[in-house]
C-alpha positions, 0 to 999 in steps of 0.5 A, spaced: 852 403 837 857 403 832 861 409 829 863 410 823 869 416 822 871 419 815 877 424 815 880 428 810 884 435 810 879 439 808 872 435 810 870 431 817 863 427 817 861 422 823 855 418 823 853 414 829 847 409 827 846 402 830 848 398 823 851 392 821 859 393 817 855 392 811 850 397 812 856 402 814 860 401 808 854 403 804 854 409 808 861 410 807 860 409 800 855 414 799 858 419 803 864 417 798 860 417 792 858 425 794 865 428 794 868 432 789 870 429 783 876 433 781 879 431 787 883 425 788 881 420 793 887 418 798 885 413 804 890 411 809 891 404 812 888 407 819 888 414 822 893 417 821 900 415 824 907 418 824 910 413 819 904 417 814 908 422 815 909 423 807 903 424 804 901 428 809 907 434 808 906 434 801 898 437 803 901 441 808 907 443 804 903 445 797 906 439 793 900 437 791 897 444 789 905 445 786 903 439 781 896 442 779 892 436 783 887 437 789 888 431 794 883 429 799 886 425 805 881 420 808 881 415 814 879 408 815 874 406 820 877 399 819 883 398 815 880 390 813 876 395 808 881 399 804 882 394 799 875 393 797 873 400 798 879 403 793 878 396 789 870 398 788 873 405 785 869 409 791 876 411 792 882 412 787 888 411 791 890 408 798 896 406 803 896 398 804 900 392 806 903 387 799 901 382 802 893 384 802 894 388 795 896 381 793 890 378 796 885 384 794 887 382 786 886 374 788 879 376 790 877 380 785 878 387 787 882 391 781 888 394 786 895 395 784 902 398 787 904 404 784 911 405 789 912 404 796 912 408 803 916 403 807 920 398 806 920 391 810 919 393 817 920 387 822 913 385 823 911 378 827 908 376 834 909 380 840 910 379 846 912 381 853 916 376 857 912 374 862 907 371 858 911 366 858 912 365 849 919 365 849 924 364 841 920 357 840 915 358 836 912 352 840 912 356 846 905 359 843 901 353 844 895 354 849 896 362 848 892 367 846 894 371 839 892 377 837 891 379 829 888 385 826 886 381 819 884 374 817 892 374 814 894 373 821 891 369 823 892 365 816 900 366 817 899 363 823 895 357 822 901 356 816 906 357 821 903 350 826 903 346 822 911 347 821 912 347 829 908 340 830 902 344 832 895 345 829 891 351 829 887 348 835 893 348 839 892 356 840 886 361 841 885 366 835 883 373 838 881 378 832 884 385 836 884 390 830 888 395 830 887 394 838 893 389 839 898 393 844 891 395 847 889 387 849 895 385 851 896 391 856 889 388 859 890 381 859 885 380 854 891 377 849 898 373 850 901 375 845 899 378 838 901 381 831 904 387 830 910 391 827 916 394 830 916 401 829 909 402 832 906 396 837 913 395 839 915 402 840 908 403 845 909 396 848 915 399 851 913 406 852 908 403 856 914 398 860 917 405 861 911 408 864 911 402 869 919 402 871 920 396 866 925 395 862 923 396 855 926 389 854 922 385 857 918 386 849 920 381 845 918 380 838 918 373 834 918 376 827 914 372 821 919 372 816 924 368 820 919 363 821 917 362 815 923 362 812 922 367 808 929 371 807 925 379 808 920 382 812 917 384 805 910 381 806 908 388 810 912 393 805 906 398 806 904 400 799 901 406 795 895 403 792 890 405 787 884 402 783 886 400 776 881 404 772 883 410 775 890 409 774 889 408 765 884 414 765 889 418 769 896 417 768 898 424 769 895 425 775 898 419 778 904 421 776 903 428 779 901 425 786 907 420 786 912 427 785 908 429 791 909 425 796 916 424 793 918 431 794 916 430 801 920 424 802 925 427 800 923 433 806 923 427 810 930 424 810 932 430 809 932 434 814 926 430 819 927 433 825 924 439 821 919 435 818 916 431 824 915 439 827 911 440 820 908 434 821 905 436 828 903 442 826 899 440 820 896 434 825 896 436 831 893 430 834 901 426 832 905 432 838 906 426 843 912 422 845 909 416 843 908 419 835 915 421 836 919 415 837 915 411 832 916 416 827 924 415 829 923 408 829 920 408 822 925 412 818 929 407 817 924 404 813 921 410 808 922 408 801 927 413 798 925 412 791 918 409 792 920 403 787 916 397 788 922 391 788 921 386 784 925 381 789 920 382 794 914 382 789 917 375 787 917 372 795 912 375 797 908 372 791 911 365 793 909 366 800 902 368 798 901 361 793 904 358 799 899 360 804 893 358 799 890 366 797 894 365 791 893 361 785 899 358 782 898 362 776 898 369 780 901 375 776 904 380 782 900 387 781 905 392 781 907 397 777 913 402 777 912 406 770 909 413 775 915 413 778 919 419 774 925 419 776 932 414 776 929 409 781 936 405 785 938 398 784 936 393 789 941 391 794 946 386 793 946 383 800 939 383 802 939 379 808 945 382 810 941 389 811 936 385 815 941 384 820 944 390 820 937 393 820 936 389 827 942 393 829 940 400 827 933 399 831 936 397 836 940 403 837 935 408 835 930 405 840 936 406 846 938 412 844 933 415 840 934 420 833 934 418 826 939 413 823 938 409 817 942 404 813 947 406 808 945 402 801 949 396 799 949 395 791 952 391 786 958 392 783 
C-alpha cells in the first residue's frame, strides 16, 4: 500500500492505491493538470522544512498576493520526481539541488534556475563514531551508505576510485529522505546528508540518549573531491523553461515575493520563525527550530545564481559522467530585479570560517551568519 501526499496551502489530496511509481505519478500528474491554471505551481524539494522558510512567508505574509499572483504550494512524495514533473511542465516552478538541475537538463527535462535559496550547505557522509567510519575515506570499506538519490551513489562510486576502492568494496542503501532514520536503527553505517538538517537530528537524538552531540561526524563531499565549495548542493528556485519565456513577468513577481521574505527572514528571524510556525503548525518542534538556526547562515541574501559555482559544479557533473563535454550550465539571473552583491573574494576562506560559525551556533544556538568578503 503505497501513499501518494500532495499539499498545497489552499488544497490537500491524498490517494491511497496499490500502484506501481509510474502509475502514481500518472495520478499525480492528473491531479496536477486539474488545478487552476491561473495559479503558479510551486513544488518543494520534500515537505516542508525549516530552511523552506521563504517561500512560505511570502504566502503567509501577503507578498505574492501584493505582486498580483496566486501561488499554489505543493510537496513531493518523493524528492527524486521534482525535476521530471517541473520539466514535464505539470508544475511551473519548484526548489532543487544544482547538482540535479544540471542532471535533469542532461537528461532532457527543460529546467533552469532562476535564483538560490541556500547557498553551499556542507554536505557529505555522515556518521556516528561508533560505526567505526573515522576522517579516512578508506575507513568506509565493508560499510553500509545510505543515499537519498542515484546522484549519491554516483558521487560515492567516483569518489573510490580515488581511495584505492571500488564500488564493490561498500554496500549502497537507498534510504530516501529516511537517512538519520536508518542510521538510528542500525539499518545504515553511514549516509549522505546535509548539516543543517541530518546532522542537526543525529544530534538531537544523541542528546536524547545522554551523548554528546559530537559523537556525529561528517566526511564532507566537496573535500573529498577536491572541489574547493560545497556548491553541488546549493538548493535552487527551478522552473520549467516554457513557463519562464510565456511569463516573465510573473517570475519576476514570484522572485520579488520570496525576496521580501527573505529579507523578513534575516531581518528579524526570531520573529519569522514564529510566523513560520504559525502558518505551518507542524514545523513548532525544537527540532525544526535548530535546524532553521542552523540553516540561516546559508539564505541567499540576494537569490543570485553564482557564476563560479555554476562553473565547478558543471566541471563536477562532466567529471562524474552526467554530463557531456559540451555542457551548457542552466542558469539565469535576469528575474532578479534588484543590485545583486559581488562574489566573495576568499571563497575558500568562507568555507573555513562557515565551520566555524556552525559550530557555534550548533553549541550555543541563535542565528549568526558570516560577514561578506569582497573584492576590492
Amino acid at each position: 500500500m503505497h501513499r501518494m501526499f500532495i499539499q498545497s496551502c489552499d488544497c490537500q489530496f491524498s490517494c491511497y492505491a496499490k500502484t506501481t511509481n509510474s502509475q502514481q505519478k500518472s495520478l499525480l500528474f492528473a491531479r496536477l493538470s486539474k488545478m487552476s491554471t491561473d495559479k503558479i505551481t510551486f513544488l518543494a524539494n520534500w515537505h516542508a522544512t525549516p530552511y523552506h522558510a521563504p517561500v512560505y512567508l511570502a504566502q503567509a505574509k501577503g507578498y505574492f498576493k501584493d505582486e498580483g499572483i496566486k501561488v499554489a504550494l505543493l510537496e513531493p512524495n518523493d524528492p527524486s520526481d521534482v525535476t521530471e514533473i517541473i520539466g514535464s511542465g505539470k508544475v511551473d516552478l519548484g526548489f532543487k539541488a544544482m547538482i540535479h538541475t544540471l542532471a535533469a537538463k542532461a537528461r532532457g527535462f527543460p529546467v533552469v534556475s532562476i535564483g538560490s535559496l541556500l547557498d553551499e550547505p556542507f554536505t557529505g557522509v555522515i556518521y556516528l563514531k561508533e560505526s567505526g567510519i573515522t576522517t579516512d575515506f578508506r575507513s568506509l570499506k565493508g560499510k553500509r551508505i545510505g543515499y537519498v538519490g542515484e546522484f549519491g551513489k554516483i558521487q560515492i562510486d567516483e569518489l573510490t576510485s580515488h581511495y584505492g576502492l571500488t564500488p564493490e568494496d561498500y554496500t549502497a542503501v537507498r534510504c530516501g529522505m529516511n537517512v538519520s532514520k536508518a542510521i538510528i536503527s542500525g539499518e545504515i553505517d553511514a549516509g549522505i546528508g546535509l548539516e543543517n538538517v541530518q546532522m542537526v537530528e543525529l544530534e538531537e537524538w544523541l542528546d536524547k540518549q545522554g551523548r554528546p552531540k559530537t559523537d556525529v561526524q561528517m566526511l564532507r563531499i566537496d573535500e573529498l573531491a577536491e572541489l574547493g565549495c560545497c556548491c553541488f548542493c546549493t538548493i535552487l528556485y527551478i522552473g520549467n523553461e516554457s513557463f519562464i519565456e510565456k511569463n516573465p513577468e510573473k517570475v519576476r513577481a514570484f522572485l520579488r515575493a520570496v525576496k521580501k521574505a527573505t529579507d523578513f527572514v534575516l531581518a528579524d528571524p526570531n520573529k519569522a520563525w514564529a510566523e513560520y510556525v504559525d502558518f505551518k503548525p507542524v514545523m513548532g518542534t525544537d527540532l525544526n527550530r535548530k535546524m532553521f538556526e542552523r540553516s540561516f547562515a546559508y539564505f541567499s541574501k540576494d537569490l543570485k545564481n553564482v557564476q563560479r559555482d555554476w562553473n565547478k559544479v558543471t566541471k563536477y557533473g562532466q567529471r562524474l559522467g552526467v554530463l557531456d563535454a559540451q555542457f551548457k550550465s542552466n542558469y539565469t539571473n535576469e528575474f532578479l530585479g534588484w543590485e545583486l552583491e559581488e562574489e566573495s573574494a576568499d571563497p575558500t576562506g568562507d568555507q573555513k570560517r562557515m565551520v566555524e560559525l556552525q559550530c557555534d551556533v550548533a553549541c550555543r544556538g541563535g542565528f549568526r551568519r558570516l560577514p561578506a568578503v569582497i573584492k576590492a
